[in-house]
Steps between C-alpha positions, in 0.01 A plus 500: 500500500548789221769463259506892502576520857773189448663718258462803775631291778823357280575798332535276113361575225397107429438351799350165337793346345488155287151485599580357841361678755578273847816677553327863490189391682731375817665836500219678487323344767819473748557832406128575609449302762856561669682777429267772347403648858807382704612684791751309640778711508564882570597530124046501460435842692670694231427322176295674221499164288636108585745422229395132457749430136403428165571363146468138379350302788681190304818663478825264479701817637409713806647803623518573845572851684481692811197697541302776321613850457308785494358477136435123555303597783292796339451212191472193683732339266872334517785726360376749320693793601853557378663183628159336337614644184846379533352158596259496187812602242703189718208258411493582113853465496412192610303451177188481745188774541404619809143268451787175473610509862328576837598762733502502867651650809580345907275750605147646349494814702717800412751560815514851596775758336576151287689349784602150497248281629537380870552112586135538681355629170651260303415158696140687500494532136665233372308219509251682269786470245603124564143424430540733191781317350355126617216560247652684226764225479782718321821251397701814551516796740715778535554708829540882421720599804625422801188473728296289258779264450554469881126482586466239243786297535559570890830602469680807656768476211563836321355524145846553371608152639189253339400673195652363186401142589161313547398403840173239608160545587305243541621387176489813315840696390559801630712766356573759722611815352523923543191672590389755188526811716810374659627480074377876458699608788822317389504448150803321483356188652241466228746261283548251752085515591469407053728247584282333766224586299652283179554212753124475529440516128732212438311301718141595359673462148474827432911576377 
């Protein structure tokens, strides 16, 4: 195993953090052995890169959204077109970097014409992420949106209705909250996204 091609894979620019390498080694190798070539869903044919997630593979706080766009599929990376910036700006506010927190989406594959994701995708692709989250161990996630927050938390409750308060999974809080393209489309709706944002820094002991 390369540490260049970790950093490759996970898209960090320190991939080795604390000097504790078990975490990164068991995503590497599930990410290898498991989800590098998978074709399990029609979301594969069209693909020019898997978006697998990255940032700190011990993270205490996770972020969770739908699926990759078009620049996150050209890159290979999580958020990094303009919602992506949005989402990095929401995460300093935070008093957190980008390399703090790992990012990851329901699905891997980039739907066509951005659609949502379809319920067949998503029970495809979704264990990939449960696995995902069961070894980075994060204390905190938030859902950006309404289909990771459903997905996750199996609940057909509108975004509107369950963000602003944490929910449970499997022992981790869950904050859902607006999705960052959803924020540049309706600006209005970004002060009550900081507000669920602050909720999770008074937990972490960040305010």
């Amino acid at each position: 195993m390369s540490e260049k091609f970790l950093k490759e894979v996970f898209g960090i620019e320190e991939i080795f953090i604390n000097s504790n390498i078990k975490c990164e080694n068991e995503l590497y190798d599930f990410y290898l052995k498991e989800v590098k070539d998978c074709n399990k869903c029609r979301l594969s044919k069209n693909r020019t890169n898997l978006v697998f997630g990255e940032g700190n593979p011990n993270a205490e706080l996770m972020f969770i959204g739908e699926g990759p766009g078009a620049d996150e599929d050209k890159q290979g990376r999580p958020f990094v077109g303009r919602a992506g910036q949005l989402l990095t700006k929401m995460i300093e506010a935070m008093k957190l970097k980008r390399d703090d927190v790992y990012i990851a989406n329901i699905v891997k594959c980039r739907p066509p014409n951005n659609r949502a994701p379809l319920n067949d995708e998503i029970s495809a692709c979704i264990p990939y992420l449960h696995r995902q989250i069961e070894i980075i161990k994060p204390k905190y996630i938030i859902c950006l949106g309404s289909i990771a927050a459903s997905a996750l938390l199996n609940t057909t409750t509108a975004i509107s209705k369950i963000r602003g308060s944490f929910r449970d999974y499997k022992g981790i809080k869950v904050m859902p909250t607006f999705h960052p393209a959803y924020l540049l489309r309706n600006p209005k709706m970004k002060k009550l996204a900081w507000e669920d944002l602050q909720l999770v820094m008074k937990e972490m002991g960040l305010l």
